[in-house]
Each structure stands twice: as structure tokens, then as C-alpha cells.
C-alpha positions as CSV (number, residue, x, y, z in Angstrom):
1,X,-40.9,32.4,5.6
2,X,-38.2,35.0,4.4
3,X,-37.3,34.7,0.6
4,X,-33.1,34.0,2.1
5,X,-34.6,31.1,4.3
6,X,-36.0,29.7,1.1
7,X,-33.1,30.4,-0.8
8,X,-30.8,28.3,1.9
9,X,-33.0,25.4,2.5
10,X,-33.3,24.5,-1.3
11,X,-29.7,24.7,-1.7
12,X,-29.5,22.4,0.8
13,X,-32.2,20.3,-0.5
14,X,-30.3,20.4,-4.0
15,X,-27.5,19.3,-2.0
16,X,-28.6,16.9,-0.3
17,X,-29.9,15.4,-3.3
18,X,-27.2,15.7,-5.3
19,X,-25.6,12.5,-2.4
20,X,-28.1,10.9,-2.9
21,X,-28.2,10.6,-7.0
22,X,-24.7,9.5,-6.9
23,X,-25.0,7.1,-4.5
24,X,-27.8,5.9,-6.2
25,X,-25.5,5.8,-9.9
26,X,-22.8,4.3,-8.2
27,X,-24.4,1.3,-6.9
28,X,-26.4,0.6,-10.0
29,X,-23.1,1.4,-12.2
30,X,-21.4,-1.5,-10.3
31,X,-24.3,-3.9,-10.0
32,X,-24.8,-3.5,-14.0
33,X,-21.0,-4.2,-14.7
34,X,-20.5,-6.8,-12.0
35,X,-24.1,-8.4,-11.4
36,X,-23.1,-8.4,-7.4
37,X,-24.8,-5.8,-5.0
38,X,-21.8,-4.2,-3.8
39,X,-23.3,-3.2,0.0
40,X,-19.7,-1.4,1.3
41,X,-20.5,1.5,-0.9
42,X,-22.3,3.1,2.1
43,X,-18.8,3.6,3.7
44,X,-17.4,5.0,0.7
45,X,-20.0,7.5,1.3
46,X,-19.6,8.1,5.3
47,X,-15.6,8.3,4.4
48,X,-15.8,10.9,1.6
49,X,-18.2,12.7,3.5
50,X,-16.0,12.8,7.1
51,X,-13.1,13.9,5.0
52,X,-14.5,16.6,3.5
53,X,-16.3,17.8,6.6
54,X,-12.8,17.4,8.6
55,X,-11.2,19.3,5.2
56,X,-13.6,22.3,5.7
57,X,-12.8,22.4,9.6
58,X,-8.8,22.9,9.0
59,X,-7.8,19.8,10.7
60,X,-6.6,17.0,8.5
61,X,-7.9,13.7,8.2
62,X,-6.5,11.3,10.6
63,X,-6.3,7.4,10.6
């Protein structure tokens, strides 16, 4: 394996991660507050994610 190959895929592993520990903070930052398991945050997600994919594309978001 080339030393750039390694280089991309833990970027993207950082990355990845990175959704993951904020997801992970903002459901236990609303359960502590609220005491409820707030299960929609998953589309909070998928929605901040497809608008930032469609952002980097050029087109803009559409409803």
C-alpha cells in the first residue's frame, strides 16, 4: 500500500468518525436534558448530510 493511499483512507476514517462522535454527543446531550430518547435525530443526520453533498455538487437543495 502507497504512503498517499494511507494518507486518504485515514482521512476518511477521521472523517467518518468525526459523524459518528457527534451523533453520538447529540443524542446523549438531548436524552440527559430531556430524559426522552429522541430517535428522529438520524434524519437530522441523513438531511445535513444530503445538503451538504448536494452543496458540494453546485445544485441547490430542493424541497
Amino acid at each position: 500500500m502507497d504512503l498517499s493511499i494511507f494518507a486518504i483512507l485515514t482521512q476518511d476514517g477521521i472523517a467518518s468518525g468525526a459523524v459518528y462522535v457527534l451523533l453520538a454527543l447529540a443524542l446523549v446531550l438531548v436524552f440527559s436534558i430531556t430524559r426522552v430518547i429522541f430517535i428522529p435525530i438520524g434524519e437530522f443526520v441523513a438531511f445535513g448530510a444530503l445538503t451538504m453533498a448536494a452543496l458540494q455538487a453546485g445544485t441547490p437543495p430542493q424541497s
